[in-house]
C-alpha positions in Angstrom: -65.1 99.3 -42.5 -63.6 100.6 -45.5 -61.2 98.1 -46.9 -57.6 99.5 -49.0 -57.3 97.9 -52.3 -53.8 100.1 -53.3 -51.3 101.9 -51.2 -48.7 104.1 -53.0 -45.8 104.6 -50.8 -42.1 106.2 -51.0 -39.7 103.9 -49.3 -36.2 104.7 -48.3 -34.2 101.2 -48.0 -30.7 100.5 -47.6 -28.3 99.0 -50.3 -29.6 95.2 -49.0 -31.9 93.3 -49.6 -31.9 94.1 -53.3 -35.1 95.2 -54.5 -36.3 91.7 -56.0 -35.6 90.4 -52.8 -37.6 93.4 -50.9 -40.3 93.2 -53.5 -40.7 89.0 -53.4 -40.8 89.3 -49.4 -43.7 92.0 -49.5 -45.6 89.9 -52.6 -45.4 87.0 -50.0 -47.4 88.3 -47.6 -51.7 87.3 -47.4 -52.5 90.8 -47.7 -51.3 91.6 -51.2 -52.5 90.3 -54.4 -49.4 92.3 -56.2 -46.8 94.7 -56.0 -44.2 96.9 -58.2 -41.2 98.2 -56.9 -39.7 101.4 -58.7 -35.9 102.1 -57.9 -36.3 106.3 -58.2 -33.1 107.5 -56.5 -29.7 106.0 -55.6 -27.3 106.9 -52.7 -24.4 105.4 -51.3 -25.9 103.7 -48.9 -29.6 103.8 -49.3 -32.0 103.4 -52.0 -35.3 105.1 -52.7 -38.4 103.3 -53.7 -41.6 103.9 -55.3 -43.6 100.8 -54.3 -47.5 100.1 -55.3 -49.3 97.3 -53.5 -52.7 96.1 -54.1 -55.0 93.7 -52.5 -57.0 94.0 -49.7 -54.4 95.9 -47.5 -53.5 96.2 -44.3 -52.2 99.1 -43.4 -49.9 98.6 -40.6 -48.8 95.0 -41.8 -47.2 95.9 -45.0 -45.6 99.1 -42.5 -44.8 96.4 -40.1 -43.3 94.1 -42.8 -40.9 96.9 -44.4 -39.4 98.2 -41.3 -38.8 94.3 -40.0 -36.9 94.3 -43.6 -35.3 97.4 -42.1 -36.4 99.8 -44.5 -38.8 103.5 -43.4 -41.7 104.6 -45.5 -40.9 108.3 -46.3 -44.9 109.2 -47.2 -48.1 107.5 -48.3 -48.1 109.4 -51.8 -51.5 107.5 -52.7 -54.5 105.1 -51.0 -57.3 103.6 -53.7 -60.3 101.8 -50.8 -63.8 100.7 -51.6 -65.6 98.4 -54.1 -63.4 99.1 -56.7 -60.4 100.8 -57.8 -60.5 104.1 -59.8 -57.8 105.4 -62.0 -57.0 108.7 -61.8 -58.6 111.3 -64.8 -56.0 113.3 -66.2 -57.1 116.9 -66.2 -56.4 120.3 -67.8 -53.6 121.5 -65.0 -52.1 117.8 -65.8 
C-alpha cells in the first residue's frame, strides 16, 4: 500500500484552541514528523487554516484528531505518497 508522506488541507476552526495550541496537538500525534499551520482568513467566530503535515500519514487519524479538536476540514487541497516527496515544477501557465 501506498503510504502519504504530505497532506495539504483547508481547515475551518473556531476562535479556540489558538492555532499553537491546534498545531502542537496535531505535531503530537505518531503519525506526523511535522506540521505548519497558516492563519488565511479571520471571522468572528471561526478561523481558516492552511495546514501542511508530513510523515507517514494517516489519513483518517489526523481527520479524526481535528474534528475531536472540534474543527472540519473544508478540502484536501494537496496529497504527496510514495518513496519520496516531489516538489511541484513551476510551469509556463504558473
Amino acid at each position: 500500500m501506498t503510504q502519504i508522506r504530505r497532506l495539504v488541507l483547508d481547515v475551518l476552526k473556531p476562535r479556540e484552541p489558538e492555532m499553537v495550541e491546534f498545531t502542537e496537538e496535531i505535531s503530537e500525534m505518531e503519525c506526523v514528523d511535522g506540521i505548519n499551520s497558516s492563519l488565511i482568513e479571520v471571522d468572528e467566530k471561526v478561523r481558516n487554516v492552511k495546514v501542511t503535515v508530513e510523515g507517514e500519514i494517516d489519513e483518517q487519524k489526523i481527520r479524526d484528531k481535528i474534528e475531536d479538536i472540534g474543527a472540519s476540514i473544508h478540502s484536501i487541497d494537496e496529497v504527496a505518497a510514495g518513496e519520496k516527496l516531489v516538489e511541484e515544477s513551476k510551469t509556463l501557465q504558473d
